[in-house]
C-alpha positions as CSV (number, residue, x, y, z in Angstrom):
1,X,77.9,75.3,67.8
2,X,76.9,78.6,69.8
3,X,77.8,79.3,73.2
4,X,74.2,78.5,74.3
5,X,74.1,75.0,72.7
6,X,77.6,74.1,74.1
7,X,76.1,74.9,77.8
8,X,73.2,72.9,77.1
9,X,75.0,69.6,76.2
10,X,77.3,70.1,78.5
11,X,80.3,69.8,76.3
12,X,83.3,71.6,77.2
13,X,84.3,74.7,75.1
14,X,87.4,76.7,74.8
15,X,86.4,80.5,74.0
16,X,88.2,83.5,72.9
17,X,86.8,86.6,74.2
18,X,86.9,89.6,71.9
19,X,88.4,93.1,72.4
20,X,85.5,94.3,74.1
21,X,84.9,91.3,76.3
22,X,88.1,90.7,77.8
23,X,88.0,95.3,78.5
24,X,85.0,94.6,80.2
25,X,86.7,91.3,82.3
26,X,90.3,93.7,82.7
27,X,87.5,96.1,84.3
28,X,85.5,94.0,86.8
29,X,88.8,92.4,88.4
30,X,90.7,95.7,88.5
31,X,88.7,98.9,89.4
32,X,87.4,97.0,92.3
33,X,91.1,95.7,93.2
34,X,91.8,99.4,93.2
35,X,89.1,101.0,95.2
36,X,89.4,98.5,97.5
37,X,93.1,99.3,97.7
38,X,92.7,103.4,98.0
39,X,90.1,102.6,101.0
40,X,92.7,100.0,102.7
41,X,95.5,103.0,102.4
42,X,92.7,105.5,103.2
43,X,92.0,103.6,106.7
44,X,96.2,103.0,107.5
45,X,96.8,106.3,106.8
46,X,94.5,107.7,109.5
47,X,95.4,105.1,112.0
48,X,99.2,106.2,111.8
49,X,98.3,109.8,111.9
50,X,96.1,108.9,115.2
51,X,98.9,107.1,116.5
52,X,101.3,109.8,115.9
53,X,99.3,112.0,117.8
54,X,99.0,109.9,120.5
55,X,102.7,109.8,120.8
56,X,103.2,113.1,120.4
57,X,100.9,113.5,123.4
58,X,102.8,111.4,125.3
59,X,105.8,113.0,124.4
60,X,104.7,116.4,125.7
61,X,104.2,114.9,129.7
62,X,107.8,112.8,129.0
63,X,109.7,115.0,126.5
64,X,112.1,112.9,124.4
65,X,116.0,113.2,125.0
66,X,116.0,110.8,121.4
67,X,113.8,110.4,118.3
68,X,111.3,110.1,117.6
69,X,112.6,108.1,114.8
70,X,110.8,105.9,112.2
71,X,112.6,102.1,113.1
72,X,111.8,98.8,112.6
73,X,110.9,96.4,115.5
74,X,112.1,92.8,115.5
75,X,109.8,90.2,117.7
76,X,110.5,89.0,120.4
77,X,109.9,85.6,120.9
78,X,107.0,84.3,123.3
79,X,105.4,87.5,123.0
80,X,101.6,87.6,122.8
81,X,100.7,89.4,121.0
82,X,103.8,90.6,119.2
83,X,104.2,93.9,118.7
84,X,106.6,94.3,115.4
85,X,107.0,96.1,112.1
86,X,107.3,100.0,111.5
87,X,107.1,102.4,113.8
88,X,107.8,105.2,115.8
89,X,111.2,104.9,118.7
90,X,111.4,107.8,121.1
91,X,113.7,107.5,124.5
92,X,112.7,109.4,127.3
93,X,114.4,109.8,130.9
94,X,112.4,107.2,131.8
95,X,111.3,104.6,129.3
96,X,111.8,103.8,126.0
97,X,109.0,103.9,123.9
98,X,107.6,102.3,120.3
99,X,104.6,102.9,118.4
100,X,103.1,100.5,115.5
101,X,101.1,102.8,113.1
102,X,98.4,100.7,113.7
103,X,98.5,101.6,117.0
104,X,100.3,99.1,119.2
105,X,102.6,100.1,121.7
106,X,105.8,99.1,123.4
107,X,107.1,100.6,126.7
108,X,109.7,99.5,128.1
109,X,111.0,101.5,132.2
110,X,114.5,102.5,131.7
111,X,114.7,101.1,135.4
112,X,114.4,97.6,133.3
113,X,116.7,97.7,131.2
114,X,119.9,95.6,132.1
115,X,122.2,96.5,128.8
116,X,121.6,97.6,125.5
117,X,124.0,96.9,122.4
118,X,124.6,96.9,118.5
119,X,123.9,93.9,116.3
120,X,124.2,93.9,112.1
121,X,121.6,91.1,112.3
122,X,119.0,90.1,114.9
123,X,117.0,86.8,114.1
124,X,118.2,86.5,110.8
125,X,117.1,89.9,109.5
126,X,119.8,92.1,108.1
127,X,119.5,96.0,105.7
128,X,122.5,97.2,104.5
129,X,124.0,100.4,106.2
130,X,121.0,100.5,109.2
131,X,121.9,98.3,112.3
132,X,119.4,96.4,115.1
133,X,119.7,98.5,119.0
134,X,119.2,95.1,121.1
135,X,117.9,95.9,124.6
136,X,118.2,93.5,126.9
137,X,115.3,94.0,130.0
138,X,114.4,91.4,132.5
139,X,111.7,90.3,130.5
140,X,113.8,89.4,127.2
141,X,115.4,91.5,124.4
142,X,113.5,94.0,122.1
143,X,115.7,94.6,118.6
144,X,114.9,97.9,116.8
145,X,116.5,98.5,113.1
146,X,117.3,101.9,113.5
147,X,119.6,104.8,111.4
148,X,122.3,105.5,113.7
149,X,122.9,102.5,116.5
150,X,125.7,104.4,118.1
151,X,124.0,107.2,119.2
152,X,120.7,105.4,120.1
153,X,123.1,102.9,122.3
154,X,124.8,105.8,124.1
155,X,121.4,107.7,124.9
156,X,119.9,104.9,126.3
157,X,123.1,103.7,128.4
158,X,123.1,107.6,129.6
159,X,119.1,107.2,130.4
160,X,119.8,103.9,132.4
161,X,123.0,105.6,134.2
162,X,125.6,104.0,132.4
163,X,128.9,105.2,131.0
């Protein structure tokens, strides 16, 4: 039976596509997959650049005395709309600020925050040799997974007025 006759009774037919057939199936799932991946990578790319330069403009009315440091913010629970994932951490005099690449930003008023310390894990996220800066503000605690924890922890105590 043909391929036309099995469609017109109905039956059920298991086919083996040839060489050519299953190239041409290969090519309709995966040039699309990967155009539509170069224009997805296309649009991020351009929205982290933007956000970069958005920082640094911010950066040049508030220069940094830390960063700014690609980092890894950790939820916080309750917040809507969360602001987590990579980014961009700077620390100014007086704020600490974070920057998604897509664009989202976290500031948090050094005149807020009531202690800041070092934690391996934070909500059950751990890397190896990187470790979470927990600040604790009024609102809640803001986890960042950044390189070196000591020296982000002593800037922003000095920034607050601590030891």
């Amino acid at each position: 039976m043909s391929r036309l006759e099995l469609l017109a009774t109905g039956d059920v037919a298991v086919g083996v596509l040839d060489r050519s057939e299953l190239y041409l199936v290969v090519a309709l799932i995966v040039v699309p997959l990967l155009v539509l991946s170069a224009l997805l990578l296309r649009v991020v790319r351009r929205r982290a650049r933007a956000a970069g330069d958005a920082l640094r403009a911010e950066l040049e009315a508030d220069p940094p005395v830390l960063g700014p440091e690609q980092v890894v913010a950790r939820p916080v629970a309750g917040e809507v709309p969360p602001v987590s994932g990579n980014g961009v951490l700077a620390l100014s005099p007086t704020r600490l600020l974070f920057r998604t690449s897509t664009g989202a930003a976290v500031d948090v008023p050094m005149q807020d925050v009531t202690g800041v310390r070092l934690q391996e894990s934070f909500a059950g996220q751990v890397q190896p040799g990187r470790v979470h800066v927990v600040v604790s503000t009024v609102a809640g605690e803001r986890a960042f997974l950044v390189d070196d924890g000591h020296r982000w922890r002593k800037a922003i105590d000095k920034a607050r007025g601590g030891p």
